[in-house]
C-alpha positions as CSV (number, residue, x, y, z in Angstrom):
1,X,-22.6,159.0,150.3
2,X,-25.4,159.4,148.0
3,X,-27.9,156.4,147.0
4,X,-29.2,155.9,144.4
5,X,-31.8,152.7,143.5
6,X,-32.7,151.7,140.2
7,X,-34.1,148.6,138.3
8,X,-31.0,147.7,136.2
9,X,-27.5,148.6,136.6
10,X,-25.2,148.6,133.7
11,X,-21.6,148.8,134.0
12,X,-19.6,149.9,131.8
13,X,-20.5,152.4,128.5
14,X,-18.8,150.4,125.7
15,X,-20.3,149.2,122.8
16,X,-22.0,146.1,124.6
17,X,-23.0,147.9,128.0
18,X,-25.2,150.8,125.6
19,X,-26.1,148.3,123.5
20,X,-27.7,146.3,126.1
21,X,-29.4,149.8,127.3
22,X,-30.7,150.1,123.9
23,X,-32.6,146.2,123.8
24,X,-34.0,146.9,127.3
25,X,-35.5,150.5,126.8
26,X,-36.8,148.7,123.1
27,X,-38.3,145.8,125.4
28,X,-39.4,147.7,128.4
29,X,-39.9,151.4,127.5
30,X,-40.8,152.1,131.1
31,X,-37.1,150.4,132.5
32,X,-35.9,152.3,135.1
33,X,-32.0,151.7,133.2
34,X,-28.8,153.3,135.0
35,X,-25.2,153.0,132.9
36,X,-22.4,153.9,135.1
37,X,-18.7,154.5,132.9
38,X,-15.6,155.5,134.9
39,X,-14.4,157.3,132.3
40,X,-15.3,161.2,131.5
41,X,-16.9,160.1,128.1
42,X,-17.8,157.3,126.1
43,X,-15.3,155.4,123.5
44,X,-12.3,155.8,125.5
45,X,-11.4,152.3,125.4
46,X,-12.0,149.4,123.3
47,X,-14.6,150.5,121.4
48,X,-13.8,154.0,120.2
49,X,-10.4,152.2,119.4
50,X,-12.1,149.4,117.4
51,X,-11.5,148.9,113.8
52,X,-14.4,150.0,112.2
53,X,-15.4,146.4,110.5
54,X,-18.7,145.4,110.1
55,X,-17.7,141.5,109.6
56,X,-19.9,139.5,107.9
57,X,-20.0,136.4,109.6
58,X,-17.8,133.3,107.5
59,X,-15.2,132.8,110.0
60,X,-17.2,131.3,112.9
61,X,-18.3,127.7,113.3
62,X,-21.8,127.4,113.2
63,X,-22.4,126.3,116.5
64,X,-20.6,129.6,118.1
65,X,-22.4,132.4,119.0
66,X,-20.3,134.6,116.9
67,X,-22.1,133.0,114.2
68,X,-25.6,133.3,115.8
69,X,-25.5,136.9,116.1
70,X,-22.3,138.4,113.4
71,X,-24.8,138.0,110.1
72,X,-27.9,139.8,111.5
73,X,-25.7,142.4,113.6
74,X,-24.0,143.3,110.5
75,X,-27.2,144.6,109.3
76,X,-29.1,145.8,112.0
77,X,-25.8,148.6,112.4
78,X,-26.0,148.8,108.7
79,X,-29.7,150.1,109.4
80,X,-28.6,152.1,112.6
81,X,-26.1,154.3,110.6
82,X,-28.5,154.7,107.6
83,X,-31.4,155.9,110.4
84,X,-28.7,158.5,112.2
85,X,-27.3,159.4,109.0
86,X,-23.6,158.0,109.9
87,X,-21.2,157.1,107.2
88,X,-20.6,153.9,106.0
89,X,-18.2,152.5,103.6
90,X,-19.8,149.5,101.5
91,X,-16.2,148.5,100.5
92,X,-16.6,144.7,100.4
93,X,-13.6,142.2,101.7
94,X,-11.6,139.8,99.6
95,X,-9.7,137.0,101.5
96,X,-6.5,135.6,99.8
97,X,-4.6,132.7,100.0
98,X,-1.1,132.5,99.4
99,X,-0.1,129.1,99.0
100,X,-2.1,125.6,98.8
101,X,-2.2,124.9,102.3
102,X,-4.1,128.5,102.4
103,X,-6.6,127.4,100.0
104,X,-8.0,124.9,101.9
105,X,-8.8,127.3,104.7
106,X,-10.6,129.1,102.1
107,X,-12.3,126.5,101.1
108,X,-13.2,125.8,104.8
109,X,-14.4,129.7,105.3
110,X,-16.7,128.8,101.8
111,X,-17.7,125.5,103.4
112,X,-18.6,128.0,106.8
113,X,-20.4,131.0,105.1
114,X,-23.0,128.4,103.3
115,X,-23.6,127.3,107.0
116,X,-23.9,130.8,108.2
117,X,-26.2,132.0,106.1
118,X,-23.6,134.6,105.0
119,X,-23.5,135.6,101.2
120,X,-19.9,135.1,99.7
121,X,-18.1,133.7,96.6
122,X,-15.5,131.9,95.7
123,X,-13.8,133.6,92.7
124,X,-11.1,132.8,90.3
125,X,-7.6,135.0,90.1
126,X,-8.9,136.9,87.2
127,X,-12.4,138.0,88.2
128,X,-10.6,138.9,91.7
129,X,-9.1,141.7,89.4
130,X,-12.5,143.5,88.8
131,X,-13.4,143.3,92.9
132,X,-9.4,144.2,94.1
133,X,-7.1,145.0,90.9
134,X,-4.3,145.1,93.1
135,X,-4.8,142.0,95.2
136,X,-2.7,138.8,94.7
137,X,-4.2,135.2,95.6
138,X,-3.3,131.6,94.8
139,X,-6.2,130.2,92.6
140,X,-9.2,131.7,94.5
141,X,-10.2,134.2,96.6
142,X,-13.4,134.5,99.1
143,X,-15.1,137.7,98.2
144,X,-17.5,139.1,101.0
145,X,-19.9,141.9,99.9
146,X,-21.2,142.6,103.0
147,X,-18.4,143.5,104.8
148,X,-18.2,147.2,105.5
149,X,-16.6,149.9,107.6
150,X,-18.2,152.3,110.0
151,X,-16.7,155.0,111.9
152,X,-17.1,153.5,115.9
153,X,-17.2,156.4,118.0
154,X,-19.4,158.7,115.6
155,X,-21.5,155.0,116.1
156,X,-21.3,155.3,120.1
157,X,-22.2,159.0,120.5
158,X,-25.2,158.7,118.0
159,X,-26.2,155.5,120.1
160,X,-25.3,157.6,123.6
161,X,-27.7,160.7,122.2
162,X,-30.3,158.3,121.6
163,X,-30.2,156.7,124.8
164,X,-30.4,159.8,126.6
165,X,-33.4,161.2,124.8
166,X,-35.4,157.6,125.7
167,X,-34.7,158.1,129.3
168,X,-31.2,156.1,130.5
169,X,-29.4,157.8,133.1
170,X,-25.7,157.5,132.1
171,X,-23.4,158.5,134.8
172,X,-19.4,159.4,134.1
173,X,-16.7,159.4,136.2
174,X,-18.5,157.2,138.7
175,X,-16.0,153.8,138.5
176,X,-17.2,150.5,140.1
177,X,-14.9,150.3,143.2
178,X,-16.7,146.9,144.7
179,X,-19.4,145.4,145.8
180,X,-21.6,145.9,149.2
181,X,-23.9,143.2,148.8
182,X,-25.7,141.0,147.1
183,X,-27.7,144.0,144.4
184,X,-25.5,146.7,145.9
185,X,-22.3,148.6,144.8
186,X,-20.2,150.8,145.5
187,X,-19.2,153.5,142.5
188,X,-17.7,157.3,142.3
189,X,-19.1,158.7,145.4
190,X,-22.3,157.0,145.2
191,X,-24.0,154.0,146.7
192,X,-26.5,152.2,144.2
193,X,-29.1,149.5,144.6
194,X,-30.3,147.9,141.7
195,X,-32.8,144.7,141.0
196,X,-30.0,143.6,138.1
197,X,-26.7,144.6,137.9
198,X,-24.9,143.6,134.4
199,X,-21.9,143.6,134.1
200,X,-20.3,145.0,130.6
201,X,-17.0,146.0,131.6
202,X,-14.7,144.4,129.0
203,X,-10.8,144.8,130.0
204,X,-12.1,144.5,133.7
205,X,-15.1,142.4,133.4
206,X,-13.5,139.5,134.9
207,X,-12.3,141.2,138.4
208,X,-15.9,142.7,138.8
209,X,-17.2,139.2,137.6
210,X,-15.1,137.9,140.7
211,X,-16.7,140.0,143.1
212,X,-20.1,138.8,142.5
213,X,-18.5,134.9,142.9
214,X,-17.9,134.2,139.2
215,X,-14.8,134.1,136.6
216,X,-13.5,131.4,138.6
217,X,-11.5,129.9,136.1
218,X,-11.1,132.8,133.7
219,X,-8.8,136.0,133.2
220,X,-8.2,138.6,130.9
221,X,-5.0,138.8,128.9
222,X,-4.7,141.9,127.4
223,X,-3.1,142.4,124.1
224,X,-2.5,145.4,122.5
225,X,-3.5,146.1,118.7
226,X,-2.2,148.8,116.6
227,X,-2.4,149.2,112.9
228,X,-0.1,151.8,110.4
229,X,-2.0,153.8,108.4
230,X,-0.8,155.1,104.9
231,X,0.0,158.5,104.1
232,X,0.3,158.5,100.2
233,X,-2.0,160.9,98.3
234,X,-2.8,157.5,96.0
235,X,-5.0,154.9,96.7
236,X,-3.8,151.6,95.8
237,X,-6.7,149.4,96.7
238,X,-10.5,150.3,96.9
239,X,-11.5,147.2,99.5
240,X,-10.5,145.5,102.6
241,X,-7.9,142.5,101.9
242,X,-7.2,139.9,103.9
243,X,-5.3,137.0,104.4
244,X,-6.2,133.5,105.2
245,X,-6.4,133.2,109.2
246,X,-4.8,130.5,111.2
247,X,-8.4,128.9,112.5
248,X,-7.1,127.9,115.5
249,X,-6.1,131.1,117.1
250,X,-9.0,134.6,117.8
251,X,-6.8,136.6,115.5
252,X,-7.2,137.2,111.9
253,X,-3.5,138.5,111.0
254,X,-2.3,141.6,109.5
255,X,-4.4,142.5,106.8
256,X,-5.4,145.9,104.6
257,X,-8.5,148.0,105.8
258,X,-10.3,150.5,103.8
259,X,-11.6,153.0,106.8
260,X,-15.1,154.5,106.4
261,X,-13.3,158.3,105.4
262,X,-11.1,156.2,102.8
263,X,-7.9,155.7,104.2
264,X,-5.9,152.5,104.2
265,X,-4.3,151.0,107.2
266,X,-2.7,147.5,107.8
267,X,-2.5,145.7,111.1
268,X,-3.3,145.2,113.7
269,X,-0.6,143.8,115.8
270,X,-1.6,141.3,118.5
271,X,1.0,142.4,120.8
272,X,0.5,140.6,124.7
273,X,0.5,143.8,126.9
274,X,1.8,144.5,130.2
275,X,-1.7,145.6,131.9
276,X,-5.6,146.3,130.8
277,X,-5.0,150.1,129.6
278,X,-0.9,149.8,128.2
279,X,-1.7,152.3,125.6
280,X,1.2,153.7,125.4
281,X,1.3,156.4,128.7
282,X,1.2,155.1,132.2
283,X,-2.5,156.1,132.5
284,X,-4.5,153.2,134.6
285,X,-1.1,151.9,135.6
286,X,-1.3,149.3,138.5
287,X,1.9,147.4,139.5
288,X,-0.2,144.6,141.4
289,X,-2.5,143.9,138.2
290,X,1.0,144.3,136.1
291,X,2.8,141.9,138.1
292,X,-0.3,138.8,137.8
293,X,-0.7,140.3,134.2
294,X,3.2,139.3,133.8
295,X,2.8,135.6,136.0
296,X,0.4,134.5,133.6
297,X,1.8,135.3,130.4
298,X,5.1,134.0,131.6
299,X,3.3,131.0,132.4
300,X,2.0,130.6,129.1
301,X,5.1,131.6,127.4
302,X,6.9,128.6,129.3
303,X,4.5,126.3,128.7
304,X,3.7,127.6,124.5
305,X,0.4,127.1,125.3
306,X,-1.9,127.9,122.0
307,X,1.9,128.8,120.6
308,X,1.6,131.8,123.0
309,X,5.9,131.9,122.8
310,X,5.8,131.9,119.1
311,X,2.7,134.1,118.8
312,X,4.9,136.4,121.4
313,X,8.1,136.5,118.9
314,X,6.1,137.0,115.8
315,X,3.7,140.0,117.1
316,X,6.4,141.7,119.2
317,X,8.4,141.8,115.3
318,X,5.5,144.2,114.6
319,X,6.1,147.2,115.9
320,X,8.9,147.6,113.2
321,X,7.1,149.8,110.6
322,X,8.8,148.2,108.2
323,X,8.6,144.0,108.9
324,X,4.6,145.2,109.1
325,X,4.7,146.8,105.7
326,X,6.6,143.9,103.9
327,X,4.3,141.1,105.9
328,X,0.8,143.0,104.0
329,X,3.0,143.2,101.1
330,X,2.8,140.0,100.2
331,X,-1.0,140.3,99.5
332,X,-0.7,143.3,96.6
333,X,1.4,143.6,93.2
334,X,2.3,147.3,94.0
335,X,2.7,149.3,96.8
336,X,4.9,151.9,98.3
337,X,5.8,150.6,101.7
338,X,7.4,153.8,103.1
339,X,4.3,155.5,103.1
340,X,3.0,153.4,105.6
341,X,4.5,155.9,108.6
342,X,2.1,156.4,111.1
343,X,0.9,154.4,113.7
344,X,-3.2,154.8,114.8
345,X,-4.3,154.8,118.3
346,X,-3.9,151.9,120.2
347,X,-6.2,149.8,121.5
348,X,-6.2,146.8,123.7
349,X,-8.3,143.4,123.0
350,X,-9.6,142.3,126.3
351,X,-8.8,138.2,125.7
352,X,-10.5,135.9,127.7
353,X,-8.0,133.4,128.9
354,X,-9.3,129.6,130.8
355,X,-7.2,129.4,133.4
356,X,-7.7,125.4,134.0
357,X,-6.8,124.7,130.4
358,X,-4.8,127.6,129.4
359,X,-6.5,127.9,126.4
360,X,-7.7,131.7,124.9
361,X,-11.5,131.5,124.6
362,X,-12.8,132.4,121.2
363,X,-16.2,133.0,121.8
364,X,-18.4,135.1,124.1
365,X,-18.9,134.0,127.6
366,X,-21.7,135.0,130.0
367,X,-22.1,134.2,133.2
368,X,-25.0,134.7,135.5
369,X,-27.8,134.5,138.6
370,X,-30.5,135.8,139.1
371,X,-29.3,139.2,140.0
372,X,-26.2,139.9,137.8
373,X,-25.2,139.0,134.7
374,X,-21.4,139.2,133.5
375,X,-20.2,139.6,129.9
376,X,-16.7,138.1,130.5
377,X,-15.6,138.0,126.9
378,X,-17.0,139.9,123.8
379,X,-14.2,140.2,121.8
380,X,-13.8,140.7,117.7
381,X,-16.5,140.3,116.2
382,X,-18.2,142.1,119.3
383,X,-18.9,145.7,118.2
384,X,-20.5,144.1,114.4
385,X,-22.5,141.8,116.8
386,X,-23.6,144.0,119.7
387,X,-27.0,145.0,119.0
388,X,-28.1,141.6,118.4
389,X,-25.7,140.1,121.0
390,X,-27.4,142.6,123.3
391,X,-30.7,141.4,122.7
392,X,-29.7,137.9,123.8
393,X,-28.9,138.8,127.2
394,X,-31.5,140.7,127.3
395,X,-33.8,137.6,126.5
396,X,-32.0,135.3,128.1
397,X,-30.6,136.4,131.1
398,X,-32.9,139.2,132.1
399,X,-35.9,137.1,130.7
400,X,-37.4,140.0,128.9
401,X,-39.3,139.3,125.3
């Protein structure tokens, strides 16, 4: 078995595990950096399957990290894609409410932005015809400017080239299998030593996390997100639309997205899934991880903790094409909901869940010693946020400024 030793170790080449190779080459241009990926490529998982949305930073409380880092993140991929020359679509969002009970949460998102930092307005029904003509709302409506999509893996392979050319080794096919001590691991067919391992692994972060003696009282559920794109040679709507999210749950409901090559899609389902890579083919199939997968959302199911029965009911509806296309309905005048035939790639939101209180965890979650650092849970708005998320570890947990 080949060994390799180098100063850090970074597991995992999603957005967050290249990002964090990016802030430390920035930091410490003579790093010796290693990224190992068990996958033949980059973007194979969560995010080449992401949504493309830059968010802009209202939904979050201000005391979240997803506040922290969602405004300036927004901007510094903004500046990323306009350096590489990658597309963006400056498309805006609009945020509807349907009902009075839904206004208030706009109100609250308002109330939110102003604490954020994040530019917004409040608008009336009739100037939201000038930003959405096609959009319906009840009184007001939250317009977002900055809100934008980008195309994800175009985003990761421009990131991977650049990585390469500054001097990160980035090693495929070579999976974690376990650990052999304490700054030692086992991957592929190779043996590596490294002063800091970080761990960036998203839909398995938590069993790596346990090898190292953390994630104690955390597991990933996954849950599997899929969204129906529209085939009509029209466009009916020229930005994203949304609706007013339930604040007490991670997702934001089935809303229209404007993709960075134009082309509308609504979604994405929140569907729980069976195990970490239930795409849709048996590929990483394990009956074991299945099977606790399965205990736990039973569990939870029992129990309706966070409304996880009701949440169950609702999402699995979803994969009907056509309960999808009548639920986004609801948020435009006109539409044509038979073109909305064909389902996009699926991906799978690696959801943090707190096993004490059985509560999904909404914001990220690091944990950490002095020799390895674990990023149990960077979900939505993690891809908008990684390069200044990234630089936070980097700061605070490998103590480089």
């Amino acid at each position: 078995m080949e060994t390799i030793t180098t100063e850090y170790l970074i597991i995992g080449a999603g957005i967050v595990g290249l990002s964090i190779a990016k802030k430390l080459k920035e930091k410490h241009p003579n790093a010796d950096v290693l990224v190992i990926e068990k996958e033949e490529d980059i973007a194979r998982h969560a995010s080449g399957r992401n949504s493309g949305v830059l968010h802009a930073g209202f939904y979050y409380t201000k005391d979240s990290l997803k506040a922290r880092f969602t405004k300036e993140g927004n901007g510094e991929l903004k500046k990323f894609c306009e350096e590489n020359g990658l597309k963006i679509n400056r498309c805006g969002k609009v945020v509807v409410a349907l009902d009075e009970e839904e206004l208030k949460v706009l109100y609250e998102l308002e109330k939110r932005a102003k604490a954020n930092g994040v530019e917004v307005a409040l608008i009336s029904e009739k100037e939201l015809e000038s930003y959405e003509p096609n959009a319906i709302t009840h009184k007001k409506a939250l317009w977002s400017p900055n809100t934008a999509t980008i195309d994800p893996i175009e985003v990761l392979y421009a990131l991977k080239n650049r990585l390469i050319q500054n001097g990160v080794n980035i090693l495929f096919k070579t999976p974690y299998l376990k650990k052999i001590d304490k700054n030692t691991v086992s991957a592929g067919d190779k043996k590596i030593k490294a002063k800091k391992i970080i761990n960036a692994s998203g839909l398995y972060a938590d069993k790596i996390a346990k090898d190292f003696g953390f994630s104690k009282n955390y597991t990933i559920i996954p849950f599997k997100g899929i969204y129906l794109k529209y085939t009509g040679v029209d466009k009916p709507i020229k930005t994203n639309i949304y609706p007013t999210p339930n604040l007490k749950n991670p997702f934001l409901g089935v809303h229209y997205t404007l993709t960075v090559d134009g082309v509308i899609k609504i979604g994405p389902t929140a569907i729980p899934a069976l195990w970490r890579e239930n795409y849709g083919s048996l590929n990483g199939f394990s009956p074991v991880e299945m099977l606790q997968i399965i205990s736990w959302e039973s569990r939870l199911f029992l129990a309706n903790s966070f409304n996880f029965r009701d949440l169950a009911f609702e999402e699995t509806k979803k994969f009907n094409k056509n309960y999808l296309a009548k639920l986004a309905r609801k948020m435009v005048k006109q539409i044509d909901e038979n073109m909305f035939n064909k389902w996009s790639t699926p991906g799978i939101r690696a959801q943090l869940l707190n096993t004490k209180t059985k509560e999904l965890i909404q914001d990220f979650v690091v944990e950490s010693d002095g020799l390895s650092v674990h990023i149990l849970n960077a979900v939505s708005p993690a891809f908008t946020c990684s390069f200044t998320f990234a630089e936070w570890v980097v700061e605070n947990y490998l103590n480089i400024n």
